[in-house]
C-alpha positions as CSV (number, residue, x, y, z in Angstrom):
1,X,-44.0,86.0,-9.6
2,X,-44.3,83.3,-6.8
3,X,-46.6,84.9,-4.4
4,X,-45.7,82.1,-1.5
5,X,-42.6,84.4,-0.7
6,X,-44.2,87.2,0.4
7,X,-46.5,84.8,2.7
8,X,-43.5,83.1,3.8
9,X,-42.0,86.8,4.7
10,X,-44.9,88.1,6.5
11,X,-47.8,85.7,7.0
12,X,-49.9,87.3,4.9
13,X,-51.3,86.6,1.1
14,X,-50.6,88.6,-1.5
15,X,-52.9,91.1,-3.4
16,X,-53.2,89.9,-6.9
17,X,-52.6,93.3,-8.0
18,X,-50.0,94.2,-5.8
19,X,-46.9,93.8,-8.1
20,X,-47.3,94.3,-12.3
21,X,-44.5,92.4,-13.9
22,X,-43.8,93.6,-17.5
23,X,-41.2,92.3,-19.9
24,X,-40.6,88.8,-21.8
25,X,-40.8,85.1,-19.6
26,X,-37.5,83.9,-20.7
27,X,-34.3,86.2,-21.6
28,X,-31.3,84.4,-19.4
29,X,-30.1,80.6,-21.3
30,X,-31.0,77.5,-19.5
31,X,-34.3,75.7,-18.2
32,X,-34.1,76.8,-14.6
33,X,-36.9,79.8,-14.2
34,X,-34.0,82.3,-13.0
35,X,-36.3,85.0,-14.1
36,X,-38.9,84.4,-11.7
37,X,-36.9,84.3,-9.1
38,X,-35.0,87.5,-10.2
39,X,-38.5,89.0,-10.7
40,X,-40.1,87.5,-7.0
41,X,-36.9,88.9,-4.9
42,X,-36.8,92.3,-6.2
43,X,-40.3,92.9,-6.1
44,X,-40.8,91.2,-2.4
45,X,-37.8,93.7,-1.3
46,X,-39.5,96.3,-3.2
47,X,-43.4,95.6,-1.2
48,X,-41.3,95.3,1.9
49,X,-40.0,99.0,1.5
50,X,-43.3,99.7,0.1
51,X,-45.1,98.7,3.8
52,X,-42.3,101.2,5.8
53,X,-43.9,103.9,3.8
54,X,-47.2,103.3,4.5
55,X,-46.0,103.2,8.0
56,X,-44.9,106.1,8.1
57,X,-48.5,107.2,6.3
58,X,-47.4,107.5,3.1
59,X,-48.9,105.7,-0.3
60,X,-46.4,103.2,-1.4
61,X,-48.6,103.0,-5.3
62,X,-48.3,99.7,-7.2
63,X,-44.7,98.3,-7.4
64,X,-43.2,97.0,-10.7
65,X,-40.4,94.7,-11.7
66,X,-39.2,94.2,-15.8
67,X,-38.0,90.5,-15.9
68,X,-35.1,92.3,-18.6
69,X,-34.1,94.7,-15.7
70,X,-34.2,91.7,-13.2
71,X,-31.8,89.7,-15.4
72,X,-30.0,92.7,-15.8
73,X,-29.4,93.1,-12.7
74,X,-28.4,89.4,-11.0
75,X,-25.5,90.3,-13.7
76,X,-24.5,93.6,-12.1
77,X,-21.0,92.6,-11.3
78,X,-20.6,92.1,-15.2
79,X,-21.6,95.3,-16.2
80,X,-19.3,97.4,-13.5
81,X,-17.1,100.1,-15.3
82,X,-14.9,102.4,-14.0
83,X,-13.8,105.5,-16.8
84,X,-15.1,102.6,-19.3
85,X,-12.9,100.0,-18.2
86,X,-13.6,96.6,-16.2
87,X,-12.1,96.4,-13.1
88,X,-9.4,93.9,-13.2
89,X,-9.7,90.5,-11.3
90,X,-8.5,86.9,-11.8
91,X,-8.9,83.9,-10.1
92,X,-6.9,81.8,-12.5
93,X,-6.9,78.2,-10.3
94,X,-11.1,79.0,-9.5
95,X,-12.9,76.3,-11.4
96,X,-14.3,72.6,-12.0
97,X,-11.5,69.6,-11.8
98,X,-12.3,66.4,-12.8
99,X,-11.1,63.0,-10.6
100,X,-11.2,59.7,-11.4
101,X,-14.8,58.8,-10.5
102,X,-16.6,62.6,-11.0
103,X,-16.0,66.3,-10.6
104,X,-15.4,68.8,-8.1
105,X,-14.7,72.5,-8.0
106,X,-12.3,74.5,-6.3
107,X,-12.9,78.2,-4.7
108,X,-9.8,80.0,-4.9
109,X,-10.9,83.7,-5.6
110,X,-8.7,84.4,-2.4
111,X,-5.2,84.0,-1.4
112,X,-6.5,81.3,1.7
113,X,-8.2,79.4,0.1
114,X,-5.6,78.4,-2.6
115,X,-3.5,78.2,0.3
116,X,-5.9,75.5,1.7
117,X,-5.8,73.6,-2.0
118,X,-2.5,73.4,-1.5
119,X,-2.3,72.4,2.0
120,X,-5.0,69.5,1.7
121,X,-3.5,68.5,-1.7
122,X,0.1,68.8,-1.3
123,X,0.7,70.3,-4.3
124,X,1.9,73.8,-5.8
125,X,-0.4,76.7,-7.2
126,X,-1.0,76.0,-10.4
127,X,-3.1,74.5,-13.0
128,X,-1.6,72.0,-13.9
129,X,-0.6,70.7,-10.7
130,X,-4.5,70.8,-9.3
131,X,-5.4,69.0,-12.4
132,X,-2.8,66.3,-12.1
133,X,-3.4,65.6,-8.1
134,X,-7.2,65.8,-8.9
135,X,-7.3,63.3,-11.6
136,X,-5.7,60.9,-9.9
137,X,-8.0,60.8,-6.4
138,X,-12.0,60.3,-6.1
139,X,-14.0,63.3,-6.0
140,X,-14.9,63.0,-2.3
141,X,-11.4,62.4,-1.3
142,X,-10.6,65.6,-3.2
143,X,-13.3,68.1,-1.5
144,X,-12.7,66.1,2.4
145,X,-8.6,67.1,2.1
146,X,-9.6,70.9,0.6
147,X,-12.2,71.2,3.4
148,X,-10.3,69.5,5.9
149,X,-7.5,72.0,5.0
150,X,-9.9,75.1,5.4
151,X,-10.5,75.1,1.9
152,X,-14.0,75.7,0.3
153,X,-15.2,72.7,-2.5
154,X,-17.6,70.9,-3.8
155,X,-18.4,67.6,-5.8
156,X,-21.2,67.6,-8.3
157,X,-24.2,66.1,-7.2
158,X,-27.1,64.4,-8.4
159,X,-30.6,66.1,-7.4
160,X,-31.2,62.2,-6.1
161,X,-27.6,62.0,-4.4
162,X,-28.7,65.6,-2.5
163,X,-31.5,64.7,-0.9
164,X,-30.4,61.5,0.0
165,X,-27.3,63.3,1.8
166,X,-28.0,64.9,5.7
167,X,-27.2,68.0,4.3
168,X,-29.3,67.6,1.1
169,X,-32.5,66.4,3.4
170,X,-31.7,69.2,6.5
171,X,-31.6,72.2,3.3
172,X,-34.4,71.0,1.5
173,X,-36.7,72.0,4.5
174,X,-35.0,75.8,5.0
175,X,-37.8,78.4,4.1
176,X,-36.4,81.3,1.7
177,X,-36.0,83.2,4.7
178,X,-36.9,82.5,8.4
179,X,-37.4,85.9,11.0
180,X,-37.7,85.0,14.7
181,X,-37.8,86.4,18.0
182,X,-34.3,87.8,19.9
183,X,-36.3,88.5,22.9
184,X,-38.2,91.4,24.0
185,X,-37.9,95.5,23.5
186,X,-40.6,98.5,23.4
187,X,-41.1,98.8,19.9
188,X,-38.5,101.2,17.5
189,X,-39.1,104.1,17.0
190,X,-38.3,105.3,13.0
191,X,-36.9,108.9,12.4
192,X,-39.3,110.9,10.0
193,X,-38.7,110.6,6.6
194,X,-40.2,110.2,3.0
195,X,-38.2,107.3,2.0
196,X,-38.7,103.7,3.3
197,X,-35.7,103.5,5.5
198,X,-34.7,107.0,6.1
199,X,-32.7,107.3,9.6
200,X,-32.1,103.6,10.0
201,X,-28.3,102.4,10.6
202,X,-27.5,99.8,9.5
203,X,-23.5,97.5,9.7
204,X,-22.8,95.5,7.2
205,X,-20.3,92.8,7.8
206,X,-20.5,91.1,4.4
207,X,-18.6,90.4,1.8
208,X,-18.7,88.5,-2.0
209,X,-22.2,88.9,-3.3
210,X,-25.1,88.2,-1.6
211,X,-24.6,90.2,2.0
212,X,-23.2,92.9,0.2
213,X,-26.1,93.2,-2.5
214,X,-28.7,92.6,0.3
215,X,-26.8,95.9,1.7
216,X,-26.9,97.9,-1.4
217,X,-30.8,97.1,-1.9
218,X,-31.4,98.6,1.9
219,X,-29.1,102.0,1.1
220,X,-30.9,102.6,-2.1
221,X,-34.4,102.8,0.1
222,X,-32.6,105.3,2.4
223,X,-30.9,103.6,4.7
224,X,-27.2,104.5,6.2
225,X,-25.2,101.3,5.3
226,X,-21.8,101.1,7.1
227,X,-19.9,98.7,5.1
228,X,-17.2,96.8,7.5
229,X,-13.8,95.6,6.2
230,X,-10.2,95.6,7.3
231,X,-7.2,96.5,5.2
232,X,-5.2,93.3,5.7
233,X,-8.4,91.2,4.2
234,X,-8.5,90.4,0.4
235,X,-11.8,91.5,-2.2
236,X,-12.7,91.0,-5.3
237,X,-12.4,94.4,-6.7
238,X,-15.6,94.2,-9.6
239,X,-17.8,93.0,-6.2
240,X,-16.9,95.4,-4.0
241,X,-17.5,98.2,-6.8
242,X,-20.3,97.0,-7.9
243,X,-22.4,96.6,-4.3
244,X,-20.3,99.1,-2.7
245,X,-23.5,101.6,-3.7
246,X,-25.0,104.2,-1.6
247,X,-23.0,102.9,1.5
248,X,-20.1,104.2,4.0
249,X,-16.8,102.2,3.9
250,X,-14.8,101.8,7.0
251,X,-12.2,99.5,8.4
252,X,-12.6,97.3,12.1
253,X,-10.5,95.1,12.4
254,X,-12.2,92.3,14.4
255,X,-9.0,90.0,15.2
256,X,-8.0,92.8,17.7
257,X,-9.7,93.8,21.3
258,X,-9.8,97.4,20.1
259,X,-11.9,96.5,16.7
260,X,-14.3,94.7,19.1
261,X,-14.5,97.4,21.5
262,X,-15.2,99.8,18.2
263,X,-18.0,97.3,16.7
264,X,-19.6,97.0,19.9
265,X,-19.7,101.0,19.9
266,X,-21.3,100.8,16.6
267,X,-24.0,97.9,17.2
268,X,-25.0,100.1,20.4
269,X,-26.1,103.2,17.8
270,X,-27.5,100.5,15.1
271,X,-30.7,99.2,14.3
272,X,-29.6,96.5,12.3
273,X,-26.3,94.2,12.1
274,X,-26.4,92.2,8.6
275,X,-23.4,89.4,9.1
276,X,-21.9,87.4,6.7
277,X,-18.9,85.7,8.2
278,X,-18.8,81.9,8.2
279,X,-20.9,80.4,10.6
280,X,-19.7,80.2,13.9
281,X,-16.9,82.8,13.4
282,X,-18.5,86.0,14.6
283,X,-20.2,84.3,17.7
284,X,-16.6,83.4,18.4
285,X,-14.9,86.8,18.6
286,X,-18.4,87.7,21.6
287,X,-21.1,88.9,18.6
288,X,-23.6,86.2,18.6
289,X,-27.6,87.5,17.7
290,X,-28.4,87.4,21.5
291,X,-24.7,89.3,22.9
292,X,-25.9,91.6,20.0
293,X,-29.4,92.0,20.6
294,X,-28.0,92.6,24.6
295,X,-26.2,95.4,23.2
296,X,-29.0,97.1,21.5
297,X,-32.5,95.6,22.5
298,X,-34.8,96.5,19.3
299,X,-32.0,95.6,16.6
300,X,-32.3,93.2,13.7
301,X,-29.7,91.0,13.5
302,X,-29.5,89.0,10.1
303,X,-27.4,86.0,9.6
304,X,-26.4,85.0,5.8
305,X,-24.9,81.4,5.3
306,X,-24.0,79.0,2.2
307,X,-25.8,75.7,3.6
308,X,-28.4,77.1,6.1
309,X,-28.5,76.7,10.0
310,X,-29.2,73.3,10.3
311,X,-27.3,69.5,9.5
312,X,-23.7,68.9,9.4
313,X,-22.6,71.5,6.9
314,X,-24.1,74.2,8.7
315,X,-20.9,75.2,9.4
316,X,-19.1,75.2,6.3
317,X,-17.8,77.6,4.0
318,X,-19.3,77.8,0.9
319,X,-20.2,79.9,-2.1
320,X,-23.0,80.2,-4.9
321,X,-20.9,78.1,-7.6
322,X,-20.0,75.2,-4.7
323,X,-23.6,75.2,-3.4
324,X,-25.2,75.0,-7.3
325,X,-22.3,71.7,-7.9
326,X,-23.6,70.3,-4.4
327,X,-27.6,70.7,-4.4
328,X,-27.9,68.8,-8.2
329,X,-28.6,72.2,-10.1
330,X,-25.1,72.3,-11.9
331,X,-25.4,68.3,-12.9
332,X,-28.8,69.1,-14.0
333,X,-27.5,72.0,-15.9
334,X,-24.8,70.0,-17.9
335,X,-27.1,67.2,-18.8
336,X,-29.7,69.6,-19.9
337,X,-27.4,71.4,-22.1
338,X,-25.3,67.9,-23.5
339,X,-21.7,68.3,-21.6
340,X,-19.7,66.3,-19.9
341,X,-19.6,68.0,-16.3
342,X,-21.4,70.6,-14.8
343,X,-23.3,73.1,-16.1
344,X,-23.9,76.8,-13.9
345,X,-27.0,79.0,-14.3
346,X,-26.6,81.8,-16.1
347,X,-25.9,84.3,-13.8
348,X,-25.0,84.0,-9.6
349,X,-28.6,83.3,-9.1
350,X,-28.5,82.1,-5.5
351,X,-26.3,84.9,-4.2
352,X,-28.3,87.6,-5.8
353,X,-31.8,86.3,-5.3
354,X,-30.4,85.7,-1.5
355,X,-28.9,89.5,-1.0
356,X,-32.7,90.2,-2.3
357,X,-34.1,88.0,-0.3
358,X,-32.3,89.1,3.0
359,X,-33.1,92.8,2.4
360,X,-36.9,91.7,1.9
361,X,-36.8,89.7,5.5
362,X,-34.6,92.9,6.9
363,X,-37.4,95.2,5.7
364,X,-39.9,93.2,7.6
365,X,-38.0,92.7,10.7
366,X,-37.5,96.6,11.3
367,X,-41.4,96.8,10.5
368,X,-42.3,94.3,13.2
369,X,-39.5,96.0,15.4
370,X,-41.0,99.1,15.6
371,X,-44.6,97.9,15.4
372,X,-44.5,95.6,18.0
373,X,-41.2,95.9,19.4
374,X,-38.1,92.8,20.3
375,X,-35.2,92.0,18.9
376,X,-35.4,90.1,15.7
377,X,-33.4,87.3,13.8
378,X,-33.3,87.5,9.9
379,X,-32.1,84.0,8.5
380,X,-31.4,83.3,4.8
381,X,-29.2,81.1,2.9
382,X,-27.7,80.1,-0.2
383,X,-29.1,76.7,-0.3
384,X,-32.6,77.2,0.8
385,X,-32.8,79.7,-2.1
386,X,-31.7,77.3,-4.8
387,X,-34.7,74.8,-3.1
388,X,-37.2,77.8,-4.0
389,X,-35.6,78.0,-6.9
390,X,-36.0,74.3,-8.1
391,X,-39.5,74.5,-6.4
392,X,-40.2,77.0,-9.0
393,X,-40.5,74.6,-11.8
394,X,-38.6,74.7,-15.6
395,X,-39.4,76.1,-19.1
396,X,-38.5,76.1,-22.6
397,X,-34.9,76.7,-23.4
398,X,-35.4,79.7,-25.3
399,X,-34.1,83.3,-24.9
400,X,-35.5,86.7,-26.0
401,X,-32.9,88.9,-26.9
402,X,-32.9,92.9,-25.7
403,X,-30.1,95.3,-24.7
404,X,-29.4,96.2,-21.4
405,X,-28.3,99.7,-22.0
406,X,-31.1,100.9,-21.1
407,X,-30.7,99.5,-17.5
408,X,-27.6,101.0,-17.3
409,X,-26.6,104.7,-15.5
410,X,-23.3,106.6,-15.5
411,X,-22.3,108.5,-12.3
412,X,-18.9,110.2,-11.1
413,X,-17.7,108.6,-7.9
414,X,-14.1,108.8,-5.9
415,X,-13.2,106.2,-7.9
416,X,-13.5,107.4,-11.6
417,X,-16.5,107.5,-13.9
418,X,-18.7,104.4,-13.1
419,X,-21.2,102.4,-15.2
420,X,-23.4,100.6,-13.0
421,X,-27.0,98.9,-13.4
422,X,-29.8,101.0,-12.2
423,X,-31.9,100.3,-9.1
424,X,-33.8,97.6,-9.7
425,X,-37.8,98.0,-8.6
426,X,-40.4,100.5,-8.8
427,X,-41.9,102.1,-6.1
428,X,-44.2,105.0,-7.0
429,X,-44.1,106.4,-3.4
430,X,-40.6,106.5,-3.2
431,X,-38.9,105.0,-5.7
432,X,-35.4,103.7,-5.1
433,X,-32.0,105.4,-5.3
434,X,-28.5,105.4,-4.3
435,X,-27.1,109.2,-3.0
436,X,-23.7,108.3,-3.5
437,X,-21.6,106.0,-5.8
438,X,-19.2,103.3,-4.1
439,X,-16.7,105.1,-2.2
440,X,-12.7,103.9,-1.8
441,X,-12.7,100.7,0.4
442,X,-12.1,102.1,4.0
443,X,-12.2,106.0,3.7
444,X,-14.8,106.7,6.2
445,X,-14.1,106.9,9.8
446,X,-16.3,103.7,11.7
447,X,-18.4,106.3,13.4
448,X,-22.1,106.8,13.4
């Protein structure tokens, strides 16, 4: 595992024998070292929880991560069943066009965002109307009318063409994860418990895959995760299954005064806010990290975006697939594996090694809350994950073949049977679990 992370996290070096890694190098397809950073996130997450406990004065014992259960589990979402079926989904107009000069992919997994295709485009929704209106304009006329439109795209890029960009140059400084100061508080103090997070509350306003898995990581180490929503908002049903575990669902909705008045209720009671929204949209509607931190003096507030915090997309809407196309991994990818266009890593790497990631910098954030008290600001990103990523190095194309199964549990829930991957992580003192299965989107009341 890459050590610098936890360094990064907390300042401090990591015991050689802190983590024991077990299983093969290489079992996902490709020459990006995905397993490493599967391994690295869940077992930083894992230490982090493992350092509430000793807090709280109990042994935490030597945490272990299996590279099969790590690949396992940045797949989660493919292994969701409910009564033995896959929950249905399909995002038929999602995918890579190619224009005249290049390539660029389209988000539409929601309804506004092929709205916004449309718009910018001027055509109808369908396939073959993308592809013909695509193929006949440059790539970077293509992604400036989507985005222009409210859209979310991408062209592929070069690893060169990145870095030469603003964007490329302001991402390829982000750390994995950045905590900072929100101003000062007397320090926390944590409810007794035997598990890592026990008694802490914790919103989650986060949707897709990386918030929302950061989420389920913190509820399976004890914490109370409120899930937000709102019913008039569209989901991806096999997401919201799949990291819907071990947390509350309720519905606020934010585009009215009395869903504000009702968050602002909740963020008074919380300890942490974990946010998700595009940039700049939540400080809009009066919840940015200091209003917040005004609201509750001691709370973590952690802020998940696609480019980072800095340069001029810092504000843009974006997604693991657009952010692989953009940063050089996907053209990398293709060229590697001899096709014409881009080629993805094998699994949503960024958004899962990010939700990790976040829960990791969440972990440490409530430590140094209630060991030194203030507010604190958690800060991760898509992008500055696939820079550790790239920092990390290639191997061998190569794969080692094992079954999953045994990573994989069966549990009754309120919405049928479910398969779901186990908890990733081992933590001797109190190993990791979720106390209930994903509940019905909105069924609990948004009270503490």
């Amino acid at each position: 595992m890459d050590s610098r992370v936890w360094t990064t996290l907390t300042g401090d070096a990591l015991a050689e024998d802190a983590v024991e890694v077990t299983g093969p190098e290489s079992v996902l397809p490709g020459t990006f070292r995905v397993e490493e950073a599967a391994t690295t996130s869940i077992a930083v997450a894992t230490l982090a929880a493992g350092e509430l406990l000793r807090l709280r004065g109990i042994e935490p014992g030597r945490v272990s991560v299996d590279t099969r259960h790590a690949a396992t589990s940045f797949r989660s979402e493919q292994y969701i069943r409910v009564d033995g079926e896959p929950v249905p989904f399909s995002a038929p107009l999602s995918g890579d066009y190619r224009a005249n000069d290049g390539w660029v992919r389209l988000h539409c997994n929601y309804p506004r965002h092929v709205s916004a295709v449309c718009w910018g485009l001027g055509v109808p929704a369908t396939r073959e109307a993308f592809e013909k209106v695509v193929a006949a304009k440059s790539k970077f006329e293509v992604e400036s009318a989507v985005i222009g439109a409210g859209g979310a795209a991408a062209v592929l890029r070069g690893r060169e063409e990145w870095l030469a960009h603003k964007q490329g140059q302001a991402s390829s400084a982000l750390p994995v994860a950045e905590i900072r100061s929100l101003g000062p508080s007397e320090p926390v103090r944590l409810f007794e418990s035997a598990r890592p997070l026990g008694g802490v509350r914790i919103l989650d306003l986060t949707h897709v895959i990386a918030g929302p898995v950061a989420g389920r990581v913190l509820a399976a180490h004890g914490a109370t995760v409120m899930h937000i929503g709102a019913d008039r908002l569209p989901t991806v049903p096999p997401l919201a299954v799949d990291t819907g575990m071990g947390k509350l669902s309720a519905y606020v909705d934010l585009e009215t005064e009395a869903g504000r008045s009702r968050l602002r209720k909740l963020i008074a009671r919380a300890d942490v806010v974990l946010q998700g929204f595009r940039p700049g949209s939540l400080v809009a509607k009066g919840f940015s990290p200091e209003a917040i931190a005004e609201l509750r003096p001691g709370i973590v507030v952690a802020d998940l975006s696609a480019y980072g915090w800095e340069g001029p997309w810092a504000r843009r809407r974006g997604f693991d697939s657009l952010v692989q196309m953009a940063s050089g991994i996907a053209d990398e990818g293709g060229k590697t594996a001899g096709i014409d266009g881009p080629g993805p890593l094998p699994v949503q790497a960024l958004d899962h090694a990010t939700g990790w990631l976040t829960a990791a910098a969440i972990m440490t954030a409530v430590r140094r809350a209630a060991t030194e008290g203030g507010s604190q600001h958690v800060r991760t990103s898509l992008a500055g994950t696939g820079e550790w990523l790239n920092s990390l190095g290639r191997k061998e194309p190569g794969v080692t073949e094992f079954d999953a199964a045994e990573f994989l549990e069966d549990v009754d829930s309120p919405l049928g049977r479910l398969t779901r991957v186990k908890m990733a992580g081992v933590l001797p003192g109190a190993n990791p679990q979720w106390t209930e299965a994903a509940q019905v989107p909105g069924s609990d009341r948004p009270v503490w």
